[in-house]
N, C-alpha and C positions, 0 to 999 in steps of 0.2 A: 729538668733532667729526670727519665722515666729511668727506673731501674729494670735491672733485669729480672726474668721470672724464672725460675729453677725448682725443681724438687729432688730431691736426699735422702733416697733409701737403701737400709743396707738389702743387700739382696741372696738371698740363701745363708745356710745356716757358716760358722768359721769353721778352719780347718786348719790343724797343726797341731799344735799343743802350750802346753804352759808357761809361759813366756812369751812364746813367739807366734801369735796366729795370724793364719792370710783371712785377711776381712774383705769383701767385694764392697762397692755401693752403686747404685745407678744415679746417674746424673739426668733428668731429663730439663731440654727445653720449654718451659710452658709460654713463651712469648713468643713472638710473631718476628723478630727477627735472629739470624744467626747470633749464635756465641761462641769465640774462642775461647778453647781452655786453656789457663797458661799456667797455671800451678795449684799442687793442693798435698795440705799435711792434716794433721791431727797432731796436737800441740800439747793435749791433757798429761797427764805426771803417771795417772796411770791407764793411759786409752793412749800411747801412741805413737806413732809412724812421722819420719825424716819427712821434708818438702819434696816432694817429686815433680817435675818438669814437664807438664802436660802438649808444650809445644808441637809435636810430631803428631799429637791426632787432628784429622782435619774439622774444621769449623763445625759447631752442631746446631744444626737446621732448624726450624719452628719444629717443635712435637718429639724432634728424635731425643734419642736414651744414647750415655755414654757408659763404659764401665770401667770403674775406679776402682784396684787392688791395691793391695795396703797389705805387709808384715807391722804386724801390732801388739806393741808391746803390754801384754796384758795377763796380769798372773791373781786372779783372786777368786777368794772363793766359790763356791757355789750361790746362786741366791744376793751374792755381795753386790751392791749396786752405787756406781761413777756417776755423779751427778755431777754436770756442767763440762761435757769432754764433747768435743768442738770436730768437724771439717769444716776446713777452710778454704774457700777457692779464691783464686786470683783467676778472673776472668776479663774478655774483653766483648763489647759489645756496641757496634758505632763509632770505634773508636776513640771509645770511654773504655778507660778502666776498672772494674769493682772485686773488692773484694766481699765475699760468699760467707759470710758466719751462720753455719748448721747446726746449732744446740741437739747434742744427742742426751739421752738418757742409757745408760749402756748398765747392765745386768750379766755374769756371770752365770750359764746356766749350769745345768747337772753337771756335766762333765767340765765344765770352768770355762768354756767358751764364752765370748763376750756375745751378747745378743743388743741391740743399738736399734732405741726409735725414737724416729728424728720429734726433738717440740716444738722447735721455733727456728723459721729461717731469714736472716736478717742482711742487706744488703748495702753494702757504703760503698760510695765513691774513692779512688784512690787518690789520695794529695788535697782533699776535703777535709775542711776542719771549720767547727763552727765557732 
C-alpha cells in the first residue's frame, strides 16, 4: 500500500484578530493519482479549528492545489511560539482511506498573528494498526 503524496502550506499572511483568525493553507497533490478530500481540523489547545467536511470540493488531480480556511483559535503573544499544533486530513485515494498528520511549528508574529511552517508530514492508513 503506497501512500499518498501531499504538501501543507500556510498560504498568506492571517487575518482577524486575537482569538479568532482566518488562517488559509494550500493543499497540493504531489502524486500521480487523484485525492479526495474528506475532512480536516487542527486539534492543538492553542492553534485550533473544529473538523470541517471537505466533501463538496471535487477530487484534486495529480499537481493541482486545494485551499483550506480555517477560523483559529489563537491568542498569544508576539514572538510566542506552538510547538507540535497539527492539520489533519482525512483523505481518500484508490479507495483507500488516510489520514494526513501535518506537524506545524506556528509563531505568533508582531501583531499576534499566527504564522505556521509546516516540519513534517506523516501519512497512515485508516482502520491500520500494527
Amino acid at each position: 500500500m503506497t501512500s499518498p503524496s501531499l504538501s501543507v502550506l500556510q498560504t498568506g499572511p492571517a487575518s482577524g484578530g486575537p482569538g479568532a483568525w482566518d488562517v488559509a493553507f494550500a493543499v497540493r497533490n504531489a502524486g500521480g493519482e487523484p485525492i479526495e478530500l474528506l475532512e480536516a481540523w487542527l486539534p492543538h489547545g492553542r492553534f485550533r479549528a473544529e473538523a470541517v467536511p471537505l466533501t463538496a470540493q471535487p477530487p484534486l488531480a495529480s499537481g493541482a492545489s486545494a485551499r483550506l480556511e480555517f477560523t483559529v483559535g489563537f491568542d498569544e503573544p508576539p514572538g510566542e511560539p506552538v510547538e507540535n499544533a497539527f492539520v489533519i486530513l482525512r483523505v481518500r485515494r484508490q479507495g483507500e482511506e488516510w489520514r494526513v498528520l501535518t506537524r506545524l511549528a506556528v509563531t505568533a508574529d508582531a501583531d499576534g498573528s499566527p504564522v505556521a511552517s509546516t516540519e513534517l508530514i506523516t501519512f497512515h492508513p485508516v482502520g491500520f494498526s500494527q
